[in-house]
LUMPAPA-521296 format. One record per residue (C-alpha): x, y, z. Coordinates in steps of 0.001 Angstrom, whole numbers. Layout:
      east     north        up
         X         Y         Z
...
% end
This chain:
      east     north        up
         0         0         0
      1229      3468      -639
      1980      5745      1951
       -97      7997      3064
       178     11712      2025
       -12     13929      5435
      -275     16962      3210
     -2747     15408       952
     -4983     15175      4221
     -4269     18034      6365
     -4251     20813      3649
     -7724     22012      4010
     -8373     23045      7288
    -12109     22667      8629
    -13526     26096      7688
    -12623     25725      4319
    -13235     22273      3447
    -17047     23079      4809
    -17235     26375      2351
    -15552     24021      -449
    -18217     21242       294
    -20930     24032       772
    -20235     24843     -2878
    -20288     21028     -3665
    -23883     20241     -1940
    -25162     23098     -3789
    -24932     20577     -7001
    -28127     19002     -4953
    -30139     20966     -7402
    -29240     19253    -10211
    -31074     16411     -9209
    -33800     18125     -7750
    -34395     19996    -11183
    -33749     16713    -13293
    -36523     15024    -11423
    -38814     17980    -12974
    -38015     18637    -15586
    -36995     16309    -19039
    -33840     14625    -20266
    -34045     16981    -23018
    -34095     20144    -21131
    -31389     18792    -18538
    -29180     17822    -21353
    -29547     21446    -22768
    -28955     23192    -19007
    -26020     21109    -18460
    -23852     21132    -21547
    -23447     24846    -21316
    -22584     24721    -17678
    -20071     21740    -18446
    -18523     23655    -21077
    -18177     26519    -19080
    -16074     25062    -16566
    -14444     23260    -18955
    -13196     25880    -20365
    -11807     27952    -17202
    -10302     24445    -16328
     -8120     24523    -19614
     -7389     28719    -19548
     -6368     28958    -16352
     -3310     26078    -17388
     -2110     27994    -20156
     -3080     31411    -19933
     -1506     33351    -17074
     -3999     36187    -16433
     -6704     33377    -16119
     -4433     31142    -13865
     -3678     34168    -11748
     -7397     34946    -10866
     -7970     30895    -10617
     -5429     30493     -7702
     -6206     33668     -6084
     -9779     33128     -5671
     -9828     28858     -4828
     -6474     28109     -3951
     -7410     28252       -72
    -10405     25116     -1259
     -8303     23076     -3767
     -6726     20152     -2881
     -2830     19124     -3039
     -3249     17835     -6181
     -5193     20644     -7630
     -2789     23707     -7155
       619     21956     -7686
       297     22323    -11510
      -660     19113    -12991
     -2342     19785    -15632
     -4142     16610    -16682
     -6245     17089    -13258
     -9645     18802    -14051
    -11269     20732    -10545
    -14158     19664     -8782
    -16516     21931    -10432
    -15908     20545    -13955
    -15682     16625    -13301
    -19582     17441    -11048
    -21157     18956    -13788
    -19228     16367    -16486
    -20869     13061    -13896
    -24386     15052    -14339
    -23975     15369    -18304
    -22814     11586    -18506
    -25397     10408    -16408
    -28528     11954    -17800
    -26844     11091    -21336
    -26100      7414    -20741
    -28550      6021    -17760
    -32218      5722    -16416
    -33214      9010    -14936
    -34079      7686    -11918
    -31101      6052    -11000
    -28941      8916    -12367
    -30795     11324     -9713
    -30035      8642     -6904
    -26226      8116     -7823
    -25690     12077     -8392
    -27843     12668     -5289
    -25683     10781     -3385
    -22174     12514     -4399
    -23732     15460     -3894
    -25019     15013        79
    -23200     11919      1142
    -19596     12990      -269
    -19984     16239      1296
    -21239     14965      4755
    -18027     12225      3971
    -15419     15058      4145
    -16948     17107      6949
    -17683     14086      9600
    -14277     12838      8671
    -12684     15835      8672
    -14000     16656     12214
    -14499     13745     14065
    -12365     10868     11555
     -9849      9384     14280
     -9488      5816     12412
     -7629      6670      9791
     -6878      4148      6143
     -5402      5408      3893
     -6770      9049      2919
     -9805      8365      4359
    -11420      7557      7546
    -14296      5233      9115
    -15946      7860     10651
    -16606      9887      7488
    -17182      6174      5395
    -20009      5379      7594
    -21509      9319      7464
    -20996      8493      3864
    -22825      5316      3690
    -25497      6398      6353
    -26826      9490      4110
    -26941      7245      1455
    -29003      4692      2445
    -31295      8011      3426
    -31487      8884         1
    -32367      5729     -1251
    -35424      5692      1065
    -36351      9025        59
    -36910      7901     -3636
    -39754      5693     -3562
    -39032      4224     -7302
    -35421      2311     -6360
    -36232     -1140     -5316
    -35077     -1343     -1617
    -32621     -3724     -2093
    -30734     -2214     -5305
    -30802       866     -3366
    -28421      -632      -767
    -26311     -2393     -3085
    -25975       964     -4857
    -25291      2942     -1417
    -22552       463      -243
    -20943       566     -3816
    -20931      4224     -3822
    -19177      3774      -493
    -16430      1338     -1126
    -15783      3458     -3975
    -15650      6853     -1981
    -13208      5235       176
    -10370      5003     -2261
     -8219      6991     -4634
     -8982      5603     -8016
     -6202      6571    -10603
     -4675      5051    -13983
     -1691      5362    -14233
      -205      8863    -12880
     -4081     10073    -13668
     -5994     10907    -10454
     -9887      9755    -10947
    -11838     12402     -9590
    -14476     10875     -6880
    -17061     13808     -8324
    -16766     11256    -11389
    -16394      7484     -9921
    -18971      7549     -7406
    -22080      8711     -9032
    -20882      6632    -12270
    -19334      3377    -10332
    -22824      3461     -8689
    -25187      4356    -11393
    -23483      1468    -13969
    -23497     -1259    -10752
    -27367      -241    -10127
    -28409        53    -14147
    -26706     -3461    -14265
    -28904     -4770    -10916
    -31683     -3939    -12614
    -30982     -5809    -16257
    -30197     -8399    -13927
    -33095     -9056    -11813
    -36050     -6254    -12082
    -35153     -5681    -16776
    -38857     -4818    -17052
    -38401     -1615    -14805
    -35839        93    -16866
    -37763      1428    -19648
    -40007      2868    -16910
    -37000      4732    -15230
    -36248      6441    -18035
    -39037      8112    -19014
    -38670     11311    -18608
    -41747     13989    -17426
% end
């Protein structure tokens, strides 16, 4: 096992992890509106917003006015690995609004409000329980903000009536596992804005071709 990075941990201190994850469980709306509203309308919200952020991600690596005004205004809520120059590292903000374009484009709308849902509350309640309180430390993670993690999710999935009970666990406990590790290939750090919601959403959409396939065409119909 790799060491742990200290620095990697302890960079954010509590006050700013909590405004950085403030700004993260504000991407609750997303799900909120997609339940609403069509795929069709949610694809045409999201791809602007996407390619917005997108685009500051790439200006602000090669154009040094941009960069400037990047790290002045987030360095004090990025992580290590997002202010030490790598460049093949997108931020937060883009790889959230890339899992919500991917997931209304390629799964059931019900389980891509569930899976984003979850990132959204459950990875933000994650970082601040295990931030605070996270004595039992693996890795760079802890059990304390796992099981806040895997709590809120089982929450959600009671909260949406149309996930069969049991695929909603399986889904919550995947999301977790996968929450609790840095996923990379190769030198390239996986974003958890990206492998939860889409680890989760592929595991569940595969549950149900399994065991319930006459529910999915249901689940994606959109209002």
């Amino acid at each position: 096992m790799a060491p742990v990075n200290k620095e990697e941990i302890d960079r954010l201190e509590l006050r700013y992890e909590v405004a950085r994850k403030a700004i993260h469980l504000s991407s609750l709306s997303i799900p909120v509106i997609y339940y609403f509203i069509t795929r069709e309308l949610a694809l045409l919200l999201l791809l602007p917003l996407f390619a917005g952020f997108f685009l500051v991600d790439l200006l602000k690596n090669f154009v040094p006015p941009v960069s400037k005004w990047y790290h002045k205004t987030f360095d004090s809520m990025l992580r290590t690995h997002e202010i030490k120059g790598e460049k093949n590292h997108l931020n937060g903000a883009t790889c959230i609004t890339m899992s919500a374009l991917l997931l209304v484009l390629f799964f059931p709308k019900i389980i891509a409000i569930a899976a984003f849902s979850m990132v959204a509350v459950s990875d933000t309640l994650a970082a601040i329980i295990g931030k605070a309180f996270g004595k039992h430390r693996f890795g760079q993670k802890s059990i304390e903000g796992s099981m806040a993690f895997f709590l809120s999710a089982l929450m959600i999935m009671k909260l949406i009536p149309e996930i069969n009970p049991g695929i909603g666990f399986a889904m919550a406990l995947v999301a977790t596992v996968t929450e609790s590790f840095v996923l990379r290939i190769g030198s390239f750090r996986i974003d958890d804005n990206l492998s939860i919601p889409l680890v989760s959403a592929t595991f569940g959409t595969l549950c149900y071709m399994l065991f319930l396939p006459g529910t999915l065409a249901f689940f994606s119909i959109g209002l």
